[in-house]
Steps between C-alpha positions, in 0.01 A plus 500: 500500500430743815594399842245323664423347828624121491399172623411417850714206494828447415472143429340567144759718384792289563317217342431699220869643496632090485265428214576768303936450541412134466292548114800743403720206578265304199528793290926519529468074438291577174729784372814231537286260302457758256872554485579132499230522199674695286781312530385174427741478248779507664775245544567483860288615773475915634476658769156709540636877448804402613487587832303887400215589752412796411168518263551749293844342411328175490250633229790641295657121500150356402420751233868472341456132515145525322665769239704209421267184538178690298793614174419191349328310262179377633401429144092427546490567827580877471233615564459325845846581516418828523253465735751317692688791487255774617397278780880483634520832485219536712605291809809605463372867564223370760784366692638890510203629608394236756870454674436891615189385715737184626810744601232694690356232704805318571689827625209668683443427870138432673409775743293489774302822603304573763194743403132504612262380293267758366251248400385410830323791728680458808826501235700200699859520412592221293818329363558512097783375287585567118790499340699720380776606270858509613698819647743454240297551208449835573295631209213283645514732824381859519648665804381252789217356324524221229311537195305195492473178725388125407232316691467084520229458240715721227829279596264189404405639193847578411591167556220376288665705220838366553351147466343605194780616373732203560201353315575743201859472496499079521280488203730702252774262642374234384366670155856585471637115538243382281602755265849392456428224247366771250772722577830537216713718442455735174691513261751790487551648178 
């Protein structure tokens, strides 16, 4: 997305900014439930990941964990098994994609700019405020310009789409707990 002009108020943004930090906080809670999930089974209680925060090594652990969980015997339920399955493997990869748009909200910075507004004849100068990505990740800044910026109403829908995701990833949880009944091990021969 191009650079743009951003809000004329700054209290928008950093409302938009909590909400959206605040529904990635759901979507970490729904990934531990996931984890706990997949180890319903077990005989004393673990620790989600561990004490792992990164994503990507997060996604590993789930998707070794389902490796394991989904090489069973679901006897009848295979099939939905297997749906099971595919639909794991798609939150877990959703929750790849989306942490990228989290990291870059949560370690841009809001910036106010002072411009006139071209939109108005006599062109007052008015105060705008977007946000943008951080000065460390410099592949997101050419020269002195950055490549894109976010505006309020796009942090809202991002936070809408970490909701919905949290959403996602709780309801394969708890397909995966009610799951465990069918679940034995085969048979090795």
């Amino acid at each position: 997305m191009p650079n743009r002009p951003g809000d004329r108020e700054d209290t928008p943004i950093y409302t938009a900014l909590g909400k959206a930090v605040s529904a990635w906080e759901g979507v970490n809670a729904a990934i531990a439930s996931l984890f706990h999930s997949l180890h319903a089974g077990a005989e004393q209680e673990v620790e989600a990941f561990g004490g792992v925060l990164k994503v990507h090594e997060r996604a590993k652990a789930l998707r070794s964990l389902a490796a394991n969980f989904f090489d069973a015997d679901f006897g009848e339920r295979r099939d939905e098994a297997a749906r099971l399955k595919k639909s794991m493997q798609n939150v877990t990869g959703a929750y790849c994609e989306w942490a990228a748009r989290r990291n870059e909200l949560a370690h841009g910075h809001v910036t106010e700019a002072r411009s006139p507004d071209y939109s108005s004849e006599e062109q007052p100068i008015v105060t705008v405020y977007a946000l943008l990505p951080s000065h460390a990740r410099l592949g997101s800044w050419s020269h002195a310009e950055p490549k894109f910026n976010y505006l309020a109403a796009e942090i809202e829908m991002l936070a809408r789409r970490f909701h919905e995701l949290d959403a996602r990833i709780e309801t394969v949880a708890m397909a995966v707990g009610e799951f465990f009944p069918f679940r034995s091990e085969k048979s090795r021969v």
